[in-house]
Structures are given as C-alpha cells and as structure tokens.
N, C-alpha and C positions, 0 to 999 in steps of 0.2 A: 112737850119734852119727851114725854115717852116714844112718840112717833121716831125719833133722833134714836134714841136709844135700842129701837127693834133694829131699825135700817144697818146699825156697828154692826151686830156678829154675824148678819148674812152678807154683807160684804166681806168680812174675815172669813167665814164659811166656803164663801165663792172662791175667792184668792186659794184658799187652802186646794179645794177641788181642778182649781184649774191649772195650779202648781203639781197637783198629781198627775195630769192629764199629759202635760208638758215632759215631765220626769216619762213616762212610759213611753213616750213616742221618743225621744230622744234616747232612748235604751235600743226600740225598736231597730232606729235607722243605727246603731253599732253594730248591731246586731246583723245585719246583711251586709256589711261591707267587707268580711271577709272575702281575701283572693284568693283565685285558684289556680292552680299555677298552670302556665302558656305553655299547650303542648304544640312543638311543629315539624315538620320535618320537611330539607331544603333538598335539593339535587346534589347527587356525588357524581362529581367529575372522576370516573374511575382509573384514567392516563394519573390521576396526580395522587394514588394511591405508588409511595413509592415499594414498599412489603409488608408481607404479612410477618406479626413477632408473637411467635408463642414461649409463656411464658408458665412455669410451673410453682406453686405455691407453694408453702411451708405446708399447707394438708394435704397436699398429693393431688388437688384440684387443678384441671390444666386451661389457661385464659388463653383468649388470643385479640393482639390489638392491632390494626394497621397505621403506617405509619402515611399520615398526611400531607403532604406541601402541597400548597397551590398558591404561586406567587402572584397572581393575579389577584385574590381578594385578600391576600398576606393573612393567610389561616396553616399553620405549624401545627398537627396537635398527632398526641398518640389517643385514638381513636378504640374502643372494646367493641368486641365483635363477637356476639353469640356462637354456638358450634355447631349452629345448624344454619345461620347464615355463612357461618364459615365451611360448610359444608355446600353448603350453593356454589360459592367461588368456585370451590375445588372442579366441582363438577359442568360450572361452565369453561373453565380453564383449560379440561380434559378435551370437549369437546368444540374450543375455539369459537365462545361465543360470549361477548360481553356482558358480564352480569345488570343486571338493573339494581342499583343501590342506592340512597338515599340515606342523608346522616340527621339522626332524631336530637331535637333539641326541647330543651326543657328552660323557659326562663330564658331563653337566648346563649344556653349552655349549651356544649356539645356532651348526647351521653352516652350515642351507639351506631353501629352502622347494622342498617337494617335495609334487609330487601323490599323492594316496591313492585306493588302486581299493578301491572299495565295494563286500565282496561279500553274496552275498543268500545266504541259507542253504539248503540245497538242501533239507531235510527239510520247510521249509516250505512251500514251491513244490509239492514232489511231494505233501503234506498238502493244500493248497488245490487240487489240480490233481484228486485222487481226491474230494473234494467235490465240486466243481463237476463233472464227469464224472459223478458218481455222483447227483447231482441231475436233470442234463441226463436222466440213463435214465429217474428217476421219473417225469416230466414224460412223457417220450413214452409211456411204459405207462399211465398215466393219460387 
C-alpha cells in the first residue's frame, strides 16, 4: 500500500508540471502571431491622373491630392501627394517628360502617390558595355 500511495502525488506533481509547460508555450505562440502591416506599392498609370487639387488647411498648412479615375480597374480615389513629389511633377511637366509614379498601399489601402527610382540592371550595362568595346577593337584591327 504504501507503494500506491508515493506513485499519487508524483503523478499530481507531473500533471501540474506539464500543465505549466503547456500554459508557456501556448502564451509563446500568441505571442508571435502579431501582424505587420502589408506595405506595397502598384503602378500609376499617370494619363488617368485627371488633376492636381491643392488644398489649404485651417493651420495655414498647404496639402496637395490628385485626382484618380482609371476605369479599367474601377479605382475613383482622391489620392495625397507629398510637396516634394509634387514638386517632381512640376518639374517634369516643365520639361515634357513623364513622371515615374507609383501609388503606396498599406493593407490594400491607398495612402500616397510617391515617385519610383527606375533602376537599370547593372549586369546589362556591363553585357552591352564589353560588346560595344569589344566591337570597337575589331573594327580598329580590321
């Protein structure tokens, strides 16, 4: 009988320990399943910017938004636009060359029209740069 009676409270002892074990790791995994939120940013069709609308605020702060349609993907929106990307437009505008823009989304929100740097692949540059070089020799040994 006594045997019966050690064998009780290390099984109570165990349960208790392994119920703690359980408790921690299911804290754990709550614990990393915070999200973060989906930053992305799509292509601006810049023909279906229809204008630019500045607007001035009750604190003397001046916004500016463009005004969206593009009836192709049935997207309406008034659009914020920094003042220094709104300052890019101007200055491609001036000089008759299509801006590169791009609209940033948050969450699958639309939150701003921001400029996109275009870049060129360097493996192909250095590709076409050892051709034409490498042409250029023929020609003078010839």
């Amino acid at each position: 009988m006594t045997v019966e009676n050690q064998d009780g409270p290390r099984m109570i002892l165990g349960g208790i320990v392994a119920l703690i074990i359980l408790l921690f790791a299911v804290s754990k995994c709550n614990a990393q399943t915070a999200q973060k939120p989906q930053l992305d940013t799509m292509a601006c069709n810049v023909t279906c910017i229809d204008k630019y609308v500045k607007e001035k605020t009750s604190t003397g702060t001046v916004r500016y938004y463009a005004v969206y349609n593009d009836d192709k993907k049935d997207i309406s929106e008034l659009i914020p636009v920094t003042q220094n990307v709104m300052s890019y437009i101007r200055l491609c505008g001036e000089n008759n060359i299509k801006p590169s823009l791009g609209i940033k989304l948050k969450n699958g929100q639309i939150q701003s029209l921001n400029r996109i740097h275009v870049q060129k692949s360097k493996s192909i540059l250095s590709y076409n740069y050892f051709h034409t070089s490498r042409k250029s020799y023929m020609y003078e040994d010839s």
